[in-house]
C-alpha positions in Angstrom: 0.0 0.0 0.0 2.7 2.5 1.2 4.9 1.1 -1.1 3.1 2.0 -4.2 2.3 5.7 -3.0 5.6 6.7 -2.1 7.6 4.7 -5.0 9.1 2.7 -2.8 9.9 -1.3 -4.5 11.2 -3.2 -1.5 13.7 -5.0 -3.6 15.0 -7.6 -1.4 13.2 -8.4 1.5 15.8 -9.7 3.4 18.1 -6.8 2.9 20.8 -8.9 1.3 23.0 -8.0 -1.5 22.9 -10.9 -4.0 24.3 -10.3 -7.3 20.4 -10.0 -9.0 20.0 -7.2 -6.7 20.4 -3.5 -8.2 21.8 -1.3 -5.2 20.5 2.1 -6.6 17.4 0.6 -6.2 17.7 -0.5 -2.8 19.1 2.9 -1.9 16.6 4.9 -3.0 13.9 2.6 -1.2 16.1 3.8 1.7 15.6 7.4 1.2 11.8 6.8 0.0 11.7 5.1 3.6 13.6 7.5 5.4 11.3 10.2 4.3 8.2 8.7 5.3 9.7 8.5 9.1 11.0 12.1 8.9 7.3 13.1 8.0 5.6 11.1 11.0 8.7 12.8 13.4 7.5 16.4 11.9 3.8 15.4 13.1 4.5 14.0 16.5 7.5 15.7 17.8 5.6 18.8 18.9 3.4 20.7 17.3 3.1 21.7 13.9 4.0 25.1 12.9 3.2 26.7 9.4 5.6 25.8 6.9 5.4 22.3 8.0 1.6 22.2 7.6 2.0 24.1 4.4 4.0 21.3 2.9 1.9 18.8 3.8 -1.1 20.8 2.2 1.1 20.5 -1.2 -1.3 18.8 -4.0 1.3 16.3 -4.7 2.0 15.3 -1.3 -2.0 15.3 -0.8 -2.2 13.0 -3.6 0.2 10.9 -2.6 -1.6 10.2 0.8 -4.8 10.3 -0.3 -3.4 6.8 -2.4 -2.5 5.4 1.1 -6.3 6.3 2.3 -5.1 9.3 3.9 -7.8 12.1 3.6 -7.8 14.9 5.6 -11.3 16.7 5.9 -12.5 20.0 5.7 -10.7 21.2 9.3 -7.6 20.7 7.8 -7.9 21.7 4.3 -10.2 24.4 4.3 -8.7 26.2 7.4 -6.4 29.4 7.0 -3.3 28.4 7.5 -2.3 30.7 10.4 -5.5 29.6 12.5 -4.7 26.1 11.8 -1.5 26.0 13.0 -3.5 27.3 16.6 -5.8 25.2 16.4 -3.6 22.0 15.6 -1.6 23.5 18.8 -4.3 23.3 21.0 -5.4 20.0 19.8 -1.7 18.9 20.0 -1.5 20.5 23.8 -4.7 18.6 24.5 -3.7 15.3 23.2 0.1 14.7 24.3 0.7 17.4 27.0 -2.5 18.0 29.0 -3.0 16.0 32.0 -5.1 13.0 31.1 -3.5 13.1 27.6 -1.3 10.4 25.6 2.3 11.6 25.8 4.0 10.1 22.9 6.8 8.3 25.0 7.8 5.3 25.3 8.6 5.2 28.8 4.8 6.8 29.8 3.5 4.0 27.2 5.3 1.2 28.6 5.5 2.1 32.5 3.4 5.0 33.0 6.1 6.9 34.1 8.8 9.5 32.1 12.3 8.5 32.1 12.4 5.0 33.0 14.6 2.4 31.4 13.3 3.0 27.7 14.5 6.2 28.1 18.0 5.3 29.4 18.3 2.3 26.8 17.5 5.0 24.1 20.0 7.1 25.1 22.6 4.3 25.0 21.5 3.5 21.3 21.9 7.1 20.1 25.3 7.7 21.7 27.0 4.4 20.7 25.9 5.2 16.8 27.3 8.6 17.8 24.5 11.2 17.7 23.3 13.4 20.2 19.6 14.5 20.7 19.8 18.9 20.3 16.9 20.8 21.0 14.0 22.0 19.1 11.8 24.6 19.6 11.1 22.4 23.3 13.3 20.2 24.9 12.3 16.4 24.5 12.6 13.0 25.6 15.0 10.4 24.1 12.5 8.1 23.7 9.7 10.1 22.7 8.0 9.3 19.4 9.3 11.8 16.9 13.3 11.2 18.3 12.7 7.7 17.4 11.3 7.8 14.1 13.7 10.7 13.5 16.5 7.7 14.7 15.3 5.3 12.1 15.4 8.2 9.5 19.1 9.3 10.6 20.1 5.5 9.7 17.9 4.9 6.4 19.7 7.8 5.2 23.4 6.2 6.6 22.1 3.0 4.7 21.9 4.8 1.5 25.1 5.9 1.9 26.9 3.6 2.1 25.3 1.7 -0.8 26.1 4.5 -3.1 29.9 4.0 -1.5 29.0 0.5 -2.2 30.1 -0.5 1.1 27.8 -3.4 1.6 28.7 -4.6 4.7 28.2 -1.2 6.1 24.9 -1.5 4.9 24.0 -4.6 6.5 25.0 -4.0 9.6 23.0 -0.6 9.5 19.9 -2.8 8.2 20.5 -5.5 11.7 20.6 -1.9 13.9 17.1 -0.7 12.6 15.9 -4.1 13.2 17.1 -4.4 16.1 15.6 -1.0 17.1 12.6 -2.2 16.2 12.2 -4.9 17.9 13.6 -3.6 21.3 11.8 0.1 21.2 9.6 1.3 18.5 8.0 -2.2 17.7 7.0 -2.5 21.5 4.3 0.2 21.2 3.8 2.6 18.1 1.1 0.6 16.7 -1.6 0.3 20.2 -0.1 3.7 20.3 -1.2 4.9 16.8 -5.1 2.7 17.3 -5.5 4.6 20.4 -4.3 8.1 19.1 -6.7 7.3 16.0 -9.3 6.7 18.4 -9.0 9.9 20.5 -8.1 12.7 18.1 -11.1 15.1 16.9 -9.1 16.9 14.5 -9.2 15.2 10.8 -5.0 16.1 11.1 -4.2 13.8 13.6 -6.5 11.2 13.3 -5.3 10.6 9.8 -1.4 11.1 10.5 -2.1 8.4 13.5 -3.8 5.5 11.0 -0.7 6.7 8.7 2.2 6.0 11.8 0.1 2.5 12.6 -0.4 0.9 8.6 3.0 2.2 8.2 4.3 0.2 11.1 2.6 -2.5 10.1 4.4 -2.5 6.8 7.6 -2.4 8.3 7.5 -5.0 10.6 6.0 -7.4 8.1 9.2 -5.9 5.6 11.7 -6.6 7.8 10.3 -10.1 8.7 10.1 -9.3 12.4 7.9 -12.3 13.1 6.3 -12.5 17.0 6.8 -8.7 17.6 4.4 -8.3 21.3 2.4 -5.1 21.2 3.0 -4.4 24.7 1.4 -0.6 24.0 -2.5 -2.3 23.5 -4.1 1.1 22.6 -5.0 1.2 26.6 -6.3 4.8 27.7 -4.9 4.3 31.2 -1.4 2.4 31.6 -1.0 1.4 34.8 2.1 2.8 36.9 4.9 0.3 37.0 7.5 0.3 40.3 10.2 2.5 39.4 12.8 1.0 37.9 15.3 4.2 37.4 15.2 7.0 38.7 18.8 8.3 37.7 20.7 7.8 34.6 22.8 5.0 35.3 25.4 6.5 32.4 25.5 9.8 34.0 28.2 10.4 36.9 27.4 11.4 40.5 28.8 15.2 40.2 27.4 15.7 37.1 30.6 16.9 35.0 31.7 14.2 33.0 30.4 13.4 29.6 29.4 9.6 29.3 32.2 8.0 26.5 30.7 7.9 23.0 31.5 5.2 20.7 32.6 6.8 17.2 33.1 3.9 15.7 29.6 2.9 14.6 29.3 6.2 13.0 32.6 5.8 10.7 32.7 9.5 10.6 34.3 10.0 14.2 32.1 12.9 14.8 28.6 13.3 16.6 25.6 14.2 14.6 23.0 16.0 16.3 19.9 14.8 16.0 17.3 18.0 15.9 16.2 18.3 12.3 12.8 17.3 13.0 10.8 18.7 10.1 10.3 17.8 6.5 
């Protein structure tokens, strides 16, 4: 489904490189992926301002969602631009920040708490594949939604480089480390997450960006052949408060000076990337 509306041809299922198997092809279904996470990041991270809604309102980019059955309605499309961005803040506020909202984090989805071990493992992840998570307009969790799409972006994009360096190893081990991050973190939860989100949303915006994050989900799991995958999330209303588990961050020293060691290796650049572009 996503596939066809977003030209992406998934050439190779098991993200091997036999010899029948055209690497610029695979590489741009990287970047046709990678794109379709950056978009979902824009939506979720915080609330949308007005050049990322006017992109979105693009005929093209309409078009290419409406083939996905993503159809906005009249709220969205007929609005003036400046009082939709207010009124998609208020419905953001009202939905993820407001007490008795849904707080697109993993740790809140998973525990019922912020910062607990989701948070911390994240953390790890982003370090050891040397980026750090910068600030946007507001400062937010390492395991919230849009950081963790934005992650999976961040190494799509890696991916296609270093099939265009043709350095297929590279590539493969890139491939295991979005599995991987699948199966420990965003795979736990996004797709309850996006059902319950669906289920709670007035506005046709989020409602419809929601059903996009949860068929999309789907898709990948089913793409990367991550077979008994536990939705832990469930789509509950009310998660239930776990015992605490962390309340420090077990990487972080007692005074508070030192900088945890990063690993530069995974990055083959030997720098840190920041990880802060969070719209399209």
């Amino acid at each position: 489904m996503l596939d066809a509306a977003f030209t992406i041809e998934r050439a190779n299922e098991s993200h091997t490189l036999p010899v029948d198997i055209d690497a610029d092809e695979l590489r741009e279904e990287c970047l046709a992926r990678a794109s379709i996470y950056r978009l979902l990041a824009g939506v979720f991270v915080e609330e949308p301002n007005q050049a990322f809604l006017s992109a979105i309102r693009d005929p093209t980019l309409l078009g290419q969602l409406a083939a996905v059955d993503v159809r906005f309605e009249s709220d969205f499309l007929a609005t003036d631009t400046a009082e939709l961005v207010e009124t998609l803040a208020c419905e953001y506020a009202t939905l993820f920040a407001s007490s008795g909202g849904f707080p697109p984090v993993e740790s809140v989805r998973l525990t019922g708490r912020f910062r607990q071990d989701p948070n911390f493992k994240v953390t790890r992840i982003y370090r050891d594949a040397g980026f750090a998570l910068g600030k946007g307009r507001f400062e937010v969790f390492a395991d919230q939604l849009g950081v963790e799409l934005l992650f999976v972006a961040e190494l799509l994009e890696r991916c296609a480089a270093a099939l265009g360096a043709d350095q297929h190893a590279e590539y493969r081990c890139l491939d295991k480390d979005i599995k991987r991050f699948w199966t420990q973190h965003l795979g736990l939860w996004v797709r309850g997450y996006s059902r319950l989100i669906a289920r709670a949303s007035n506005h046709s915006f989020y409602r419809e960006m929601a059903s996009l994050l949860g068929g999309f989900a789907a898709e990948e799991i089913a793409a990367m052949n991550l077979k008994r995958l536990e939705n832990l999330d469930m789509g509950r209303a009310v998660v239930p408060k776990s015992e605490i588990q962390v309340e420090l961050n077990p990487d972080e020293p007692v005074c508070g000076g030192c900088a945890p060691a990063i690993d530069r290796s995974a990055s083959g650049a030997g720098s840190v990337h920041t990880l802060h572009d969070l719209r399209l």
